[in-house]
C-alpha positions in Angstrom: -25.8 -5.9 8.3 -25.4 -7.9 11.5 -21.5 -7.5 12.0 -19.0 -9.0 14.9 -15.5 -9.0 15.4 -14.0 -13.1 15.4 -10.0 -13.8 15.9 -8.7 -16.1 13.7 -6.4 -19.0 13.8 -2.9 -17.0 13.2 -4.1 -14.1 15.8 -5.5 -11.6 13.1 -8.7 -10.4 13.9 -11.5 -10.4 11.1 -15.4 -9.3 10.2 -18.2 -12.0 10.1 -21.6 -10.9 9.1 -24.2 -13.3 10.4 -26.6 -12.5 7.5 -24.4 -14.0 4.7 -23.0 -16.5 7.6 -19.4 -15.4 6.3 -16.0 -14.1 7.7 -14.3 -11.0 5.5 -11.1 -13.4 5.5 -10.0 -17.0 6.4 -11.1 -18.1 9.6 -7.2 -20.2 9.5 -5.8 -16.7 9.6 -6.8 -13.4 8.0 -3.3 -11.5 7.6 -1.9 -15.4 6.4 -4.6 -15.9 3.7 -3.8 -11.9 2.2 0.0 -12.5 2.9 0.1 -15.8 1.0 -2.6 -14.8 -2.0 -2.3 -11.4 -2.5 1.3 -10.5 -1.8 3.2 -13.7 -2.1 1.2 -15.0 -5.1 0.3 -11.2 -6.9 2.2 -8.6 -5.7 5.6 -10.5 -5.7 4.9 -11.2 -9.1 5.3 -7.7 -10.8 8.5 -6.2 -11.8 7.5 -3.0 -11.9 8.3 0.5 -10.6 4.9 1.7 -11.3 1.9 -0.3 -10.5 -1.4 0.0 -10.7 -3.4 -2.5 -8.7 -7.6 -2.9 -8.7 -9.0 -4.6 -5.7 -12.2 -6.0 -5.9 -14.0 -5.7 -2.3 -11.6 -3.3 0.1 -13.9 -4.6 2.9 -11.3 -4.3 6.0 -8.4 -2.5 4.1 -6.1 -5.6 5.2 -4.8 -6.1 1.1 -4.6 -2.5 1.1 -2.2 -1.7 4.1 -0.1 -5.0 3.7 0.6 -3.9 0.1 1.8 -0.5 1.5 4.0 -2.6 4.1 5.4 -4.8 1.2 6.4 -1.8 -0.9 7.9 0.3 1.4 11.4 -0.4 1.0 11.3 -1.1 -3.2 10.6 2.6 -3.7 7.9 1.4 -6.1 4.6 3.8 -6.6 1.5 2.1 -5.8 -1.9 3.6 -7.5 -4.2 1.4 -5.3 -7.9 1.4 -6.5 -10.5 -0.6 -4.9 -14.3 -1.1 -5.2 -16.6 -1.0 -2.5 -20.7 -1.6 -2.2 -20.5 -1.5 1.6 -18.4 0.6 3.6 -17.5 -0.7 7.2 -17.8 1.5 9.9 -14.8 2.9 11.4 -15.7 2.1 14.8 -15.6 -1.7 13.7 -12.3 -1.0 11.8 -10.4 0.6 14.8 -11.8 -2.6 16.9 -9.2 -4.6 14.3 -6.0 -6.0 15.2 -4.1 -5.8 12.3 -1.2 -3.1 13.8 0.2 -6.2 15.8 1.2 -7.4 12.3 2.3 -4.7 10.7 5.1 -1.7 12.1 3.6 0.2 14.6 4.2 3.5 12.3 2.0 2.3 9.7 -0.8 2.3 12.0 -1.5 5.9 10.9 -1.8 4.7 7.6 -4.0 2.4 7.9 -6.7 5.0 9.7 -5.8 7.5 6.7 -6.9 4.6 3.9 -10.6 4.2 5.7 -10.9 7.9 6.7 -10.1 9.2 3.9 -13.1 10.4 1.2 -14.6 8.0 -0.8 -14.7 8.3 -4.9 -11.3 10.6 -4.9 -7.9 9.9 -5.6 -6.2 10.4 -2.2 -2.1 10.4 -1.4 -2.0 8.3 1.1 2.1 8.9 0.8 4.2 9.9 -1.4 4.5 6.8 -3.0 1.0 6.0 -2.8 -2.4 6.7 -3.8 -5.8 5.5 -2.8 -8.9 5.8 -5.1 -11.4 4.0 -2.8 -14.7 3.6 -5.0 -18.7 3.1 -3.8 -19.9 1.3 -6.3 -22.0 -2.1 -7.3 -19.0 -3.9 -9.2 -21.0 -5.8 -11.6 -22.2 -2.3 -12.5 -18.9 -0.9 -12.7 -17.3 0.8 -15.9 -13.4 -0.2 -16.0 -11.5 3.5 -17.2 -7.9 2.1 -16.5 -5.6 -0.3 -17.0 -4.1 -2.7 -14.2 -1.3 -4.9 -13.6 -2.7 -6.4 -10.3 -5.9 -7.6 -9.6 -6.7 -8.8 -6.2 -10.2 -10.2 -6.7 -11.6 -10.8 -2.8 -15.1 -10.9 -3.3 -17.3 -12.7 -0.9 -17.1 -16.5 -1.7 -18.8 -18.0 -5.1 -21.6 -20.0 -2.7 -22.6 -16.6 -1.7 -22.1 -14.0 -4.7 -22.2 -16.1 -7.4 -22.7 -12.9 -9.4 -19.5 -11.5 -8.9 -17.6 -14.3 -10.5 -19.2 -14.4 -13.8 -17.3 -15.1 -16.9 -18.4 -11.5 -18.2 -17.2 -9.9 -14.9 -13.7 -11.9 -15.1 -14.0 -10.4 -19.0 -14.3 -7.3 -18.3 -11.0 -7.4 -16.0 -9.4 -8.7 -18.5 -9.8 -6.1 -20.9 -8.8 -3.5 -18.6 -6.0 -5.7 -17.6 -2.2 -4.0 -19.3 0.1 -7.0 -21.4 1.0 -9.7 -18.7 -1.2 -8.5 -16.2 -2.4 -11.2 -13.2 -5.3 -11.8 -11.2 -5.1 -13.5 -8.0 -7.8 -14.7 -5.8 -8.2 -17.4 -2.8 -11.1 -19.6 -4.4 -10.3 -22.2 -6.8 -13.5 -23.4 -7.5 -14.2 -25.1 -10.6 -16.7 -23.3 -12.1 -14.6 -20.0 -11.2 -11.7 -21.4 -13.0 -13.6 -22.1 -16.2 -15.0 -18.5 -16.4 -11.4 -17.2 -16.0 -10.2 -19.2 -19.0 -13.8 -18.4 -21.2 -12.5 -14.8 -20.1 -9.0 -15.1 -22.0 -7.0 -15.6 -18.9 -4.4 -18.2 -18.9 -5.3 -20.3 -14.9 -2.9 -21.5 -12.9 -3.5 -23.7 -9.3 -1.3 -23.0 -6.5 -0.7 -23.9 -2.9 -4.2 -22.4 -1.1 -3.2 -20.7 2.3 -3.5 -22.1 5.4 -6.5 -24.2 5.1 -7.6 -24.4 1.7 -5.7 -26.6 -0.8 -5.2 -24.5 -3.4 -6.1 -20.6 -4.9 -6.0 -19.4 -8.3 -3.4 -16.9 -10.7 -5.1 -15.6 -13.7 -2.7 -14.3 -16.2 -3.3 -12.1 -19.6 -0.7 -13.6 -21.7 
């Protein structure tokens, strides 16, 4: 993969890969887009003490270490699992500027999530554990249940695949009682799988630069 670092709009830095001619995150602001769909819009939303979130595509660990940043102070366990097809390589990652927006402290933290060893459960802190996973996610065999979903696959235009209606089905079986799904494209066609699926969709605000984003819900 032909890979280069970009700075987007809010000051974030994030990954574009020339061959698919597409950024890991917004080009409007990387940490904005995973603040406003993924925290604000799916984290935000659970009342739990306990969660156990899947991430689809860790890509640059961004959702990762801004939902350890976000659940710091709650005293809520985190079991943080996240598929992966293709690892970055650390020397990219460590060329990222997300420790300007989160505390300095946490910068360790974030080093720990990518060094750590793939396809293991890993305690990342006490209050939270990584199980980073190498694997082709429409090959994938679901063993747990979730509460969170953050679905950040590569857009629809370019891994149509990925957002299937039997993918998003698949979720939602392994998805506990009033489990949600969040994700940045709102896509027509990506809406209609969620619902075939047995999600109840809701449209919300986008994040800077896109008009709206998507919350999939097991009712």
């Amino acid at each position: 993969m032909a890979l280069e670092i970009k700075k987007t709009s809010d000051g974030s830095t994030t990954i574009y890969n020339s061959d698919l001619n597409e950024n890991y995150h917004s080009s409007f602001g990387a940490v904005s887009e995973s603040m406003h769909v993924f925290i604000k819009n799916g984290l935000q939303h659970i009342n739990k003490l306990q969660i156990n979130i899947l991430e689809i595509g860790f890509g640059t660990g961004l959702n990762a270490i801004l939902t350890y940043k976000a659940t710091r102070d709650s005293n809520t366990k985190v079991n943080y699992t996240a598929l992966e097809f293709y690892p970055l390589d650390l020397k990219l990652i460590s060329n990222l500027n997300f420790v300007d927006f989160i505390q300095p402290s946490q910068n360790e933290i974030f080093t720990k999530m990518h060094e750590c060893e793939w396809n293991k459960e890993v305690l990342i802190h006490s209050d939270f554990t990584l199980h980073k996973i190498m694997t082709n996610f429409n090959q994938f065999q679901f063993k747990s249940f979730y509460d969170l979903v953050y679905f950040d696959a590569f857009a629809p235009d370019i891994q149509p695949e990925m957002w299937s209606e039997t993918n998003f089905k698949k979720i939602y079986n392994s998805l506990n009682p009033s489990g949600i799904l969040v994700t940045y494209s709102a896509k027509g066609l990506v809406k209609q799988n969620l619902r075939s699926a047995g999600f109840t969709v809701t449209r919300l605000v986008g994040a800077p630069g896109k008009r709206h984003m998507l919350r999939a819900e097991k009712i």
